[in-house]
C-alpha positions as a LaTeX table, in Angstrom:
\begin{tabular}{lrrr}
\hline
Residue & $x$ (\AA) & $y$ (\AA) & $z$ (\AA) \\
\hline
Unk1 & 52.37 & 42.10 & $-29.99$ \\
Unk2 & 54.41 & 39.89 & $-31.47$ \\
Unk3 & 54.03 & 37.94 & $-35.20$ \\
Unk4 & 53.01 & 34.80 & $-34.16$ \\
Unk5 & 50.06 & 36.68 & $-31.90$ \\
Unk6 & 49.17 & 39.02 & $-34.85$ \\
Unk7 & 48.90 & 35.58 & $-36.56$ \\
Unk8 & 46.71 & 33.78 & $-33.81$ \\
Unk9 & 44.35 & 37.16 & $-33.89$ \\
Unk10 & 43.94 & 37.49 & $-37.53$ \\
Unk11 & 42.95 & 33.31 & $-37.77$ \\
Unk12 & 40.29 & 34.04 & $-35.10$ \\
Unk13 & 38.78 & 37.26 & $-37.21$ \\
Unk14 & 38.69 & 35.38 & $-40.13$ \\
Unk15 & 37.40 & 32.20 & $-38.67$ \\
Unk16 & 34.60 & 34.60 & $-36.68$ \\
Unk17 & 33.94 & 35.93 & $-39.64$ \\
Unk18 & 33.27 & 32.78 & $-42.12$ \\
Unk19 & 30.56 & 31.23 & $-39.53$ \\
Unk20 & 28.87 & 34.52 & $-39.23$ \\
Unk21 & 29.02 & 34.62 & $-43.19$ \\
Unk22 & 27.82 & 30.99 & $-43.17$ \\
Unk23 & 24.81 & 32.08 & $-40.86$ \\
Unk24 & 23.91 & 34.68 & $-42.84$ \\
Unk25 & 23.82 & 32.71 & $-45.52$ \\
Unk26 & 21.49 & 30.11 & $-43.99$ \\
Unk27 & 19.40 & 32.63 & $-42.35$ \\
Unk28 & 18.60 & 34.26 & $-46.12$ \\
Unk29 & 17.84 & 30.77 & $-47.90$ \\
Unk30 & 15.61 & 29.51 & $-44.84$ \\
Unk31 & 13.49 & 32.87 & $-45.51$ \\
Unk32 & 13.24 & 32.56 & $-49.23$ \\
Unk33 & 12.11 & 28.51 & $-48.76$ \\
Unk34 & 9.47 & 30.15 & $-46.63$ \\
Unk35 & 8.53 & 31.75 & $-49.22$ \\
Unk36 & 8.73 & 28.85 & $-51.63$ \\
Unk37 & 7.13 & 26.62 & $-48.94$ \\
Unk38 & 3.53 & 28.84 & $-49.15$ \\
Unk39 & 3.74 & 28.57 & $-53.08$ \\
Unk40 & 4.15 & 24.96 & $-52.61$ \\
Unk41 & 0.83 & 24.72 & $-50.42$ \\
Unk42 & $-1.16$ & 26.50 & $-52.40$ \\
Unk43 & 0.00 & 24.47 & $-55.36$ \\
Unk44 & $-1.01$ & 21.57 & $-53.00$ \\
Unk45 & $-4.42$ & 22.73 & $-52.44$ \\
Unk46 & $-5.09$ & 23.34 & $-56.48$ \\
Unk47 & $-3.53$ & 19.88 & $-56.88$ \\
Unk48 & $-6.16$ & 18.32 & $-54.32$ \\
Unk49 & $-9.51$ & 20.50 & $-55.51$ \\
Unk50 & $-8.39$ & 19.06 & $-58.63$ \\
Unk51 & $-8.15$ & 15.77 & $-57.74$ \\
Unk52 & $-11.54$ & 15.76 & $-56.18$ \\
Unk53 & $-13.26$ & 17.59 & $-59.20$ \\
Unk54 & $-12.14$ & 14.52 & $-61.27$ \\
Unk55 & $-13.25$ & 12.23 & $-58.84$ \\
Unk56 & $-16.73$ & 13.49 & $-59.04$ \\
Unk57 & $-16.44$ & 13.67 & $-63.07$ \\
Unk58 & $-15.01$ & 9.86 & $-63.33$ \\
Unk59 & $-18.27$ & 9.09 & $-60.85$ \\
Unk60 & $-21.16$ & 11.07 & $-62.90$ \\
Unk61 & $-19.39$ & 8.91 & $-66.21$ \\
Unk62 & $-19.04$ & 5.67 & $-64.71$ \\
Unk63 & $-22.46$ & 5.69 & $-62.72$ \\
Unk64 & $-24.60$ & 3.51 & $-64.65$ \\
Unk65 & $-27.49$ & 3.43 & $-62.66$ \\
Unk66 & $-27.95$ & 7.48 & $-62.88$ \\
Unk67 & $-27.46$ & 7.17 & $-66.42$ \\
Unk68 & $-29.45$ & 4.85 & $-67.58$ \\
Unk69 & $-32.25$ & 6.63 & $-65.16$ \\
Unk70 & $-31.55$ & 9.34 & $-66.86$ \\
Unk71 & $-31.58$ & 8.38 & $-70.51$ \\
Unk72 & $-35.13$ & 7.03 & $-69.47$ \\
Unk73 & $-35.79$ & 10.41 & $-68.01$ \\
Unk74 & $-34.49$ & 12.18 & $-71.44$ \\
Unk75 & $-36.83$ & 9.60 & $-73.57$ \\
Unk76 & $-39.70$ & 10.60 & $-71.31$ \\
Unk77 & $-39.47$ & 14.01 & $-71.71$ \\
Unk78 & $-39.04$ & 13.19 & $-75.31$ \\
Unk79 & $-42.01$ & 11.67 & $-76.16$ \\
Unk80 & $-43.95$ & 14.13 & $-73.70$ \\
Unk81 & $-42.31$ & 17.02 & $-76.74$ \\
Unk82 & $-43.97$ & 14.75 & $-79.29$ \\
Unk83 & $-47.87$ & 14.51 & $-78.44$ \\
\hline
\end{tabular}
């Protein structure tokens, strides 16, 4: 074998071995974003119960007509402690 072949051969090992490296490498970070992907759904899924339990809260406070039905309902049972 001559130099310029031992060249040639030791350009292709290296070369063979930098994309394998390289796939590897991409292999490992896909795997830990699937990991980080199922944290980030279930941090989805808090964020949207959430979302809906304040929904609910801003209704109860800005529903007028079930408040003032139930102040009335408070003042009746009120007055019914009284007599």
């Amino acid at each position: 074998m001559n130099p310029f072949e031992m060249v040639v051969a030791i350009i292709i090992v290296v070369t063979i071995g930098k994309v394998l490296q390289a796939r590897f490498k991409a292999d490992a970070d896909r795997g830990a974003r699937g990991a980080d992907t199922a944290e980030a759904m279930r941090a989805r899924e808090e964020i949207r119960s959430l979302k809906e339990r304040i929904a609910v809260l801003e209704r109860v406070i800005t529903d007028n007509h079930s408040s003032v039905n139930l102040d009335r309902e408070i003042e009746r049972l009120r007055d019914s402690d009284r007599v």
